[in-house]
C-alpha positions as CSV (number, residue, x, y, z in Angstrom):
1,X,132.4,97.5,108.4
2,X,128.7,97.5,106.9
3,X,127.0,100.7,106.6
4,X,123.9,102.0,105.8
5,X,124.7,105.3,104.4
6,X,127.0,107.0,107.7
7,X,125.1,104.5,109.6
8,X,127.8,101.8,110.9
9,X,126.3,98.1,111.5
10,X,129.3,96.2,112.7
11,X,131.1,93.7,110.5
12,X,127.9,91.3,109.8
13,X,124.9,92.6,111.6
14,X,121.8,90.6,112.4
15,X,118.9,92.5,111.5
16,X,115.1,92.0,113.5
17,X,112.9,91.8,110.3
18,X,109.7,93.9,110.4
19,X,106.8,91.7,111.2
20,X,103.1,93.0,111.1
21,X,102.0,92.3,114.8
22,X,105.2,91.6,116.0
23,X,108.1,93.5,115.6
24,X,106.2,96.4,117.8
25,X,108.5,98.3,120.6
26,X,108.0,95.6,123.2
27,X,109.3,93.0,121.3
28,X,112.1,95.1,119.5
29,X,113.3,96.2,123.1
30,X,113.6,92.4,123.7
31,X,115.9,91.7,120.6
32,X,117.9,94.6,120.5
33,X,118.7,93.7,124.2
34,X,119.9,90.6,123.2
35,X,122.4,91.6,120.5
36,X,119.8,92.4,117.4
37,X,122.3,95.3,115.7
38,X,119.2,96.9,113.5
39,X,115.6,96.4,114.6
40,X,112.5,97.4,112.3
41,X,109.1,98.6,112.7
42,X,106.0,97.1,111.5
43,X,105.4,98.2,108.4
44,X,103.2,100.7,107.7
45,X,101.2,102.4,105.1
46,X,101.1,105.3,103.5
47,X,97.3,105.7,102.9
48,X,97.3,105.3,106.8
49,X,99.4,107.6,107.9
50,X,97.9,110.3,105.6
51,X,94.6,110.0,107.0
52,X,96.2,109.7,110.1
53,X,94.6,106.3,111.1
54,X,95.3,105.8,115.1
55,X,96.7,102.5,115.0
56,X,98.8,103.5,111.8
57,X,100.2,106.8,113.5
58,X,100.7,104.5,117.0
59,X,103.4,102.1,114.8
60,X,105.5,105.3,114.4
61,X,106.6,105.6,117.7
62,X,110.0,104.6,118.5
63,X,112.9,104.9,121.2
64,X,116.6,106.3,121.0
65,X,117.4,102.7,122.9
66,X,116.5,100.8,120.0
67,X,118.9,102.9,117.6
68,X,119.5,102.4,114.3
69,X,116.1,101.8,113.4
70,X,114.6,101.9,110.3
71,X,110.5,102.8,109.5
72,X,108.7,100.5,106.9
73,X,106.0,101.6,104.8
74,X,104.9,100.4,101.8
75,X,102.0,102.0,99.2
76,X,101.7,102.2,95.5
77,X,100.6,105.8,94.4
78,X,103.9,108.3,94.4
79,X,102.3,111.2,96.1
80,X,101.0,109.0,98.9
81,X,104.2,107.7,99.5
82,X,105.7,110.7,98.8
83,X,103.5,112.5,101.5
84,X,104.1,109.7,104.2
85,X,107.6,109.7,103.8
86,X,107.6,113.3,105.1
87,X,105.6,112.1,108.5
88,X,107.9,109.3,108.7
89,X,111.2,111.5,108.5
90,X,109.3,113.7,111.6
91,X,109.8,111.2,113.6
92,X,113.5,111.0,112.8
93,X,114.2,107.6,112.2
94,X,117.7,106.4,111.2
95,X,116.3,104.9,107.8
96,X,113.3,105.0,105.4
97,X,112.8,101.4,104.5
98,X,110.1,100.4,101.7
99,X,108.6,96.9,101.9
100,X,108.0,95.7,98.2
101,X,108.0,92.1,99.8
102,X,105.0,91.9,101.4
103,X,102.8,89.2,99.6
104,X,99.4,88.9,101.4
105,X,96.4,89.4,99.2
106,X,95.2,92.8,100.7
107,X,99.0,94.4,100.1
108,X,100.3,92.5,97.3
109,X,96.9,92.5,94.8
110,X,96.7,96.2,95.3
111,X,100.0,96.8,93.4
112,X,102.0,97.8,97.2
113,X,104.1,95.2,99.0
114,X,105.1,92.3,96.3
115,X,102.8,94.0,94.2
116,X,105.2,95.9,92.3
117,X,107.6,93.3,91.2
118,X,104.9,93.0,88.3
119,X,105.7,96.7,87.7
120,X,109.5,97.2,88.0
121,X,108.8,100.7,86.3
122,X,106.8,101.9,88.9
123,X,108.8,100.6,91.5
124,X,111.9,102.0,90.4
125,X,109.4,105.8,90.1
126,X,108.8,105.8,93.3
127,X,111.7,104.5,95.0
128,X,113.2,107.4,93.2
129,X,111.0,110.1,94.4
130,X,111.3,108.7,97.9
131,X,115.0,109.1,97.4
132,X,114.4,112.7,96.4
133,X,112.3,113.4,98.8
134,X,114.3,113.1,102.5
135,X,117.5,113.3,103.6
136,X,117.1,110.1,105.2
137,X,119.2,106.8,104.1
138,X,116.4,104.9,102.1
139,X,116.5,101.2,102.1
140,X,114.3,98.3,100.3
141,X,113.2,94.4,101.2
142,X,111.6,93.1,98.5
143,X,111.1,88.9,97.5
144,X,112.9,87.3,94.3
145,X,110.4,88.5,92.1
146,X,106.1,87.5,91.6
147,X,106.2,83.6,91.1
148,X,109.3,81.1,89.8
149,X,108.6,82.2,86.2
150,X,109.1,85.8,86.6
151,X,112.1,85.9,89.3
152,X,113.6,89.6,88.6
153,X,115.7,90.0,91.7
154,X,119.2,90.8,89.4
155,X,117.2,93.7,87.4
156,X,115.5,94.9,90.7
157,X,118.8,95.3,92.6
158,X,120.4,96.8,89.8
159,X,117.7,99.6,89.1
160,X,117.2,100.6,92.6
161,X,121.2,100.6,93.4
162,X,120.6,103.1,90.6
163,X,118.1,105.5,92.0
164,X,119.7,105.7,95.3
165,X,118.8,103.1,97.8
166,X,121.0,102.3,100.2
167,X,120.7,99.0,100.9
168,X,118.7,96.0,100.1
169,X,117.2,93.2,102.2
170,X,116.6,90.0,100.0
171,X,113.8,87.7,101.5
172,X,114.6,85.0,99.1
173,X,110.7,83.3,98.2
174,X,109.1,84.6,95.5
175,X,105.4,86.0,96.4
176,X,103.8,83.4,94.8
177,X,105.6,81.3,97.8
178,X,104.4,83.5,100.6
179,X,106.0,81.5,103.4
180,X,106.3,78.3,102.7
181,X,108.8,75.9,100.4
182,X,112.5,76.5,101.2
183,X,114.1,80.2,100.5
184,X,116.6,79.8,97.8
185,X,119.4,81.9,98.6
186,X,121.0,81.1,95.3
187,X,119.9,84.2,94.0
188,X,121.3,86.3,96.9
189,X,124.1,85.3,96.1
190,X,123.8,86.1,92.5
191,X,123.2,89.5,93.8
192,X,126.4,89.7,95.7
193,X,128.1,88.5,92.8
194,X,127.1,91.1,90.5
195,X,130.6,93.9,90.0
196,X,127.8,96.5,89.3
197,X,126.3,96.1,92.9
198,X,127.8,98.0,95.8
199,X,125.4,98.7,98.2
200,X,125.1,96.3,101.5
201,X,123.0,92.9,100.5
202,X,120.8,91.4,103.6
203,X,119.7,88.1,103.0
204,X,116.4,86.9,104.9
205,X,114.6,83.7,105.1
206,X,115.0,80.0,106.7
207,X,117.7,81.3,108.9
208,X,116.3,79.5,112.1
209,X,119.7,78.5,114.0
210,X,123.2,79.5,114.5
211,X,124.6,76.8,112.3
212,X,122.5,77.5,109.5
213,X,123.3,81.5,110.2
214,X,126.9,80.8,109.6
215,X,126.5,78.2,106.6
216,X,124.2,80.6,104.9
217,X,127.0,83.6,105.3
218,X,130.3,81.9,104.2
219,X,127.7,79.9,101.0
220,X,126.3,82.6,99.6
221,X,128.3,86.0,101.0
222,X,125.1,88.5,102.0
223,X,126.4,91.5,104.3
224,X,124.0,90.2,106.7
225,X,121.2,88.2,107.4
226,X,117.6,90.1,108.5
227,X,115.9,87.6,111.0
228,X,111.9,87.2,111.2
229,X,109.5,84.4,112.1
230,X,112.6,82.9,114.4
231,X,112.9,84.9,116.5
232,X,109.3,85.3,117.6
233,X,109.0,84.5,121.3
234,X,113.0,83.8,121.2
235,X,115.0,86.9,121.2
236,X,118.0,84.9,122.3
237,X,118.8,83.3,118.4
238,X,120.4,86.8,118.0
239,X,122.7,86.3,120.9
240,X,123.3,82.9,120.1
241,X,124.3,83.8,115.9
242,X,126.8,86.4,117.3
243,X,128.3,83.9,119.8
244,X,128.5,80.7,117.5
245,X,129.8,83.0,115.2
246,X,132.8,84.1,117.4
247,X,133.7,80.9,119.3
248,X,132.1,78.1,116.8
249,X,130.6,77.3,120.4
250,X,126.6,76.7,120.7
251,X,125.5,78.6,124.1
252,X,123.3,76.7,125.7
253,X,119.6,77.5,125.5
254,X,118.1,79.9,128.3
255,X,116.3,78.6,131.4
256,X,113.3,78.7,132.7
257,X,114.1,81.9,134.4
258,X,115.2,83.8,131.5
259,X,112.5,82.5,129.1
260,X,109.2,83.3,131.8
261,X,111.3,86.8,132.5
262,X,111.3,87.4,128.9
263,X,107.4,86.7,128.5
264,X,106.4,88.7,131.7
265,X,108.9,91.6,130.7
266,X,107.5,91.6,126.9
267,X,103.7,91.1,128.3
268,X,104.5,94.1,130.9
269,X,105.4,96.4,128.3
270,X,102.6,95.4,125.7
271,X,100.1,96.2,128.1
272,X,101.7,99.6,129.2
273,X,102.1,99.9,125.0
274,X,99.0,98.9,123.5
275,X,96.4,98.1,126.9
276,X,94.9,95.7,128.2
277,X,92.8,94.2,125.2
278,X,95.5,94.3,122.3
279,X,98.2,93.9,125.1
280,X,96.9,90.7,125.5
281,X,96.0,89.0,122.6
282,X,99.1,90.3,120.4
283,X,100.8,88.6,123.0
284,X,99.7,85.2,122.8
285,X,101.3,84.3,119.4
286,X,104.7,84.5,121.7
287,X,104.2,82.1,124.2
288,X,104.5,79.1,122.8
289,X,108.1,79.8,121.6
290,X,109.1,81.6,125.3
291,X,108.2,78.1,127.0
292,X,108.9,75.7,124.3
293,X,110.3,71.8,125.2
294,X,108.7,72.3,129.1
295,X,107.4,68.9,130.0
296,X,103.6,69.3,130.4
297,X,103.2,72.7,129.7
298,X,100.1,72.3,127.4
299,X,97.5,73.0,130.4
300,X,99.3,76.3,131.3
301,X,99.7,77.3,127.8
302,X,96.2,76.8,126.9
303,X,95.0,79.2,129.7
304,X,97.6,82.0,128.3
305,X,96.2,81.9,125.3
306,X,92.7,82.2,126.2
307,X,92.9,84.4,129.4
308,X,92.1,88.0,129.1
309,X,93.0,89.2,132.8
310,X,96.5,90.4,132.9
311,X,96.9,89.7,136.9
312,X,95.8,85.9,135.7
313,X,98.2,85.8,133.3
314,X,101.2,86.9,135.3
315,X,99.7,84.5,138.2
316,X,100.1,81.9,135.5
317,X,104.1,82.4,134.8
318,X,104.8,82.8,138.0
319,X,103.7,79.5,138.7
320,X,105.4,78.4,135.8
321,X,108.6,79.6,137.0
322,X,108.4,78.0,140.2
323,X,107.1,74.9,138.9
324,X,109.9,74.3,136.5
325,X,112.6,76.1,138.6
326,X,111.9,73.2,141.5
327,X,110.5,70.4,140.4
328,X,111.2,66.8,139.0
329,X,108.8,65.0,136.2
330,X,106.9,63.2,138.5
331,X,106.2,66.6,140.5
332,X,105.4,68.5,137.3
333,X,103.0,66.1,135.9
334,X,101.0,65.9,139.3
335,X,100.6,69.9,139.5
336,X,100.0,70.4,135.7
337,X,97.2,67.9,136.1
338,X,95.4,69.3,138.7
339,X,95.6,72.7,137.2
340,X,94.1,71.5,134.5
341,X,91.5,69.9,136.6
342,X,90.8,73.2,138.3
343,X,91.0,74.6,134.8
344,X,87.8,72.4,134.1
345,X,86.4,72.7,137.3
């Protein structure tokens, strides 16, 4: 059984990994339903919640359905994160989790996020105080270290075992990788490996498919793997993991029934969330994922993602779902193209 603190996970639990513009309550109510065992929020920062920025308090706001969750923040002066860390454990979360793996330019170059695997010190310093600071289980994700020449992972996971942390989530790129190249779990597993480490080891990165999800656990032995840019606009690779992982048996993928209910459910509660405007645009990085493979979908997707009336854009899967539900090739390509026609027209 993995736990985080008295928190128990399950044997291997699949986490949702916090995504900025993403992993908001709409789309963690999606994954959790379909078997995510820890979701995430956004993460969050410090110097926003202090000055109590509005869309910074908003990403606090979380549900007992989605339990155990864990809050993100990241910063890089102790008494701001010392400070948010207090609001944070108001709003009674299940865990504190500090992101020292974000590597964009704004976070990273401001010594918060990836930032502070160039100052381990100062990491480890306010981890500590953080520690001190709640009676919350704190947890870290952090990257292999600032580029290929300064990968510090085995120190890092060592030091902040030390302090207190509870667990560690491992997204195995360095920063100066951001996304791209291949994640080398290598080094997860040199984590695991390590008799001095105790704590539960989430590995995160590339893990895009239930066969890979299972190769990647028995080849390098993380606790668990933490799931991000796959399972945007398909919550069902958690599902899918947890049954490959039982019955060595792909499920087969979800219909057209499922995957338009999915978007309509996830746009419903991002409008009733965040209103119409952010509602939907923030949705429209989903969509091509929910109806992925349809024959001829382009027309239909192009309107989603440029229509800002919500009745439109339910109107618009509904016909989607009827098309597809019904309809042969022939039938599709003749009422896809004179959509698009009336698109134009």
């Amino acid at each position: 059984m993995v736990k985080i603190g008295n928190i128990e996970l399950g044997e291997f639990p699949l986490l949702l990994a916090p995504m900025e513009d993403v992993s908001d309550p709409p789309f963690r109510k999606l994954c959790k339903a379909q078997g995510a065992d820890m979701v995430y929020t956004e993460f969050i920062s410090a110097d926003g919640l202090i000055h109590e920025a509005k869309n910074t308090l908003q990403k606090l706001e979380i549900f007992d359905y989605e339990r155990p969750i864990g809050i993100q923040y990241f910063g890089g002066q102790v008494e701001n994160m010392l400070e948010a860390a207090e609001i944070i454990e108001a709003k009674n979360p299940d865990v504190i989790d500090i992101n020292f793996g974000c590597p964009v330019a704004k976070v990273a170059c401001r010594m918060a996020g990836a930032g502070l695997l160039r100052d381990i010190p100062l990491m480890v310093r306010l981890t500590a105080e953080v520690v001190k600071s709640t009676q919350k289980p704190v947890t870290v994700k952090t990257r292999l270290g600032w580029d290929e020449g300064s990968i510090n992972i085995l120190e890092v996971a060592e030091r902040l075992q030390d302090v207190g942390v509870q667990a560690l989530s491992i997204h195995a790129r360095t920063r100066s990788q951001m996304y791209k190249g291949t994640a080398n779990w290598e080094w997860i597993a040199r984590v695991k490996e390590n008799p001095r480490m105790h704590i539960p080891i989430f590995g995160n990165g590339d893990v895009d498919s239930p066969q890979k999800a299972l190769e990647y656990r028995r080849k390098y032995g993380p606790d668990g793997i933490m799931i991000g840019r796959a399972s945007i606009g398909y919550p069902w690779i958690f599902r899918e993991i947890k049954h490959y992982f039982e019955t060595g048996e792909l499920l087969p993928p979800p219909d057209v029934q499922e995957r338009v209910g999915a978007a309509r459910q996830h746009l419903q509660d991002s409008l009733s969330w965040k209103g119409v405007k952010l509602g939907v645009l923030e949705m429209r990085r989903h969509y091509a994922s929910y109806l992925k493979d349809l024959p001829h979908i382009k027309p239909y997707r192009a309107q989603l993602v440029t229509q800002m009336e919500p009745q439109i854009l339910f109107d618009i899967l509904a016909e989607i779902e009827a098309l597809y539900s019904t309809m042969d090739l022939d039938q599709i390509l003749a009422r896809t193209s004179k959509f698009q026609e009336a698109v134009i027209a």
